[in-house]
C-alpha positions, 0 to 999 in steps of 0.5 A: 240143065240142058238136056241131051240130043238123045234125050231130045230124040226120045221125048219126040220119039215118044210124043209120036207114039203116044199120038199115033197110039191114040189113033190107031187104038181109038180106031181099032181098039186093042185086040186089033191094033197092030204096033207095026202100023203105030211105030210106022205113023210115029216113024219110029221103029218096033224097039223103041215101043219095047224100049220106052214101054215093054210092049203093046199093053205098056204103050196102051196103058200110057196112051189111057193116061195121055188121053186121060190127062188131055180129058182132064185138061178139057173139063170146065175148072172148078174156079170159084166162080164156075161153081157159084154158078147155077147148076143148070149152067153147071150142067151146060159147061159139061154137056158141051165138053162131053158133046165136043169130046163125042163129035169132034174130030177123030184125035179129040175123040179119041179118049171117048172112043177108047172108052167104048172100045173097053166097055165093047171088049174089056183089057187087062187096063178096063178099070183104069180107063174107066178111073182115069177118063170117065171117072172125072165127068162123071164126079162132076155130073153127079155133084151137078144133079144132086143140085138139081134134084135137091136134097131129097134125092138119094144116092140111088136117085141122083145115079139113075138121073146121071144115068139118064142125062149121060145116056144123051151122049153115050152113044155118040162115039161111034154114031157120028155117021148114024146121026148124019144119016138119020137126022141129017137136018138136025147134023147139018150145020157147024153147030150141031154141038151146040145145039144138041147142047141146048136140048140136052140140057133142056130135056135133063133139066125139065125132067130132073125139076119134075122128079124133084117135085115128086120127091118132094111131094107128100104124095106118096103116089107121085113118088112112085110115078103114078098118075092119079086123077083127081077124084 
């Protein structure tokens, strides 16, 4: 069935406001973003946020689940084939969507600056964000690194390595400029994704593999970190 020249109109009027609604609360947050100046990008008017979502925290909490479906979409699919992948090429696939997701340009960031925004100065809509956008790396990573640390590793153990290995990247939404300024030989250049990828990887996996071996020595000492020289 056909549809309707208005409901044409609508579902454009609200693909605009959700793009420019991605913008403007990635850039400013929540607290700071004005409507006025969304429905100006998406060229619609004040009525047409009030009619499609009820007002400003209606339209944020459909941008959190746009910008939630396109993260969704840019995560590595769980074929058969990928998971019977080794881990650390696992580990690799998700480093590079997170780096792309931290450093690309600014619509591709938006989901992670959004993110930064709520942990920063938390909304009524916190829990769901995190839920909807962070959530499903996270799953992924911890499933990655329970692989990597073996089965020794308990649930607090694999936590605080995500921890460490997310850690890499976490800042990485709003320190684009601080990188380039400070690290600029290693900013320069059009694949600063990848390599950072590599690194990251690299550095996660060399200090995953040695916990692992403390995990699973009978060392009690090593366990614990110690260094303990030979007597």
């Amino acid at each position: 069935m056909a549809q309707s020249p208005r409901e044409g109109n609508d579902r454009l009027t609200v693909k605009r406001l959700l793009e420019a609604a991605a913008k403007e609360f990635a850039r400013h947050g929540y607290a700071a973003t004005r409507v006025r100046d969304i429905v100006e990008a998406a060229g619609a008017n004040l009525a047409a946020v009030n009619y499609h979502y009820g007002g400003k925290e209606g339209l944020y909490r459909a941008t959190v689940a746009h910008l939630a479906r396109r993260a969704r979409e840019d995560l590595p699919g769980e074929s058969p084939e990928l998971r019977a992948r080794p881990p650390e090429e696992r580990l690799h696939a998700l480093v590079l969507v997170m780096l792309r997701r931290h450093l690309g340009p600014e619509q591709s960031s938006a989901a992670s600056r959004l993110v930064a925004h709520e942990l920063l100065d938390p909304t009524p809509a916190f829990d769901e964000t995190l839920r909807e956008i962070s959530a499903p790396p996270c799953h992924r990573l911890e499933e990655i690194v329970a692989l990597l640390l073996g089965p020794r590793a308990d649930a607090q153990e694999v936590s605080l390595a995500c921890l460490s290995v997310a850690g890499q990247w976490a800042s990485l939404p709003f320190a684009r400029r601080a990188l380039e300024s400070r690290f600029a030989a290693i900013a320069a250049g059009p694949d600063l994704v990848d390599r950072l990828a590599r690194h990251i990887v690299a550095f996660s996996v060399a200090a995953i593999g040695a916990r692992r071996a403390a995990l699973e020595s009978p060392d009690p000492r090593k366990l614990a970190g110690a260094t303990v020289a030979s007597a």
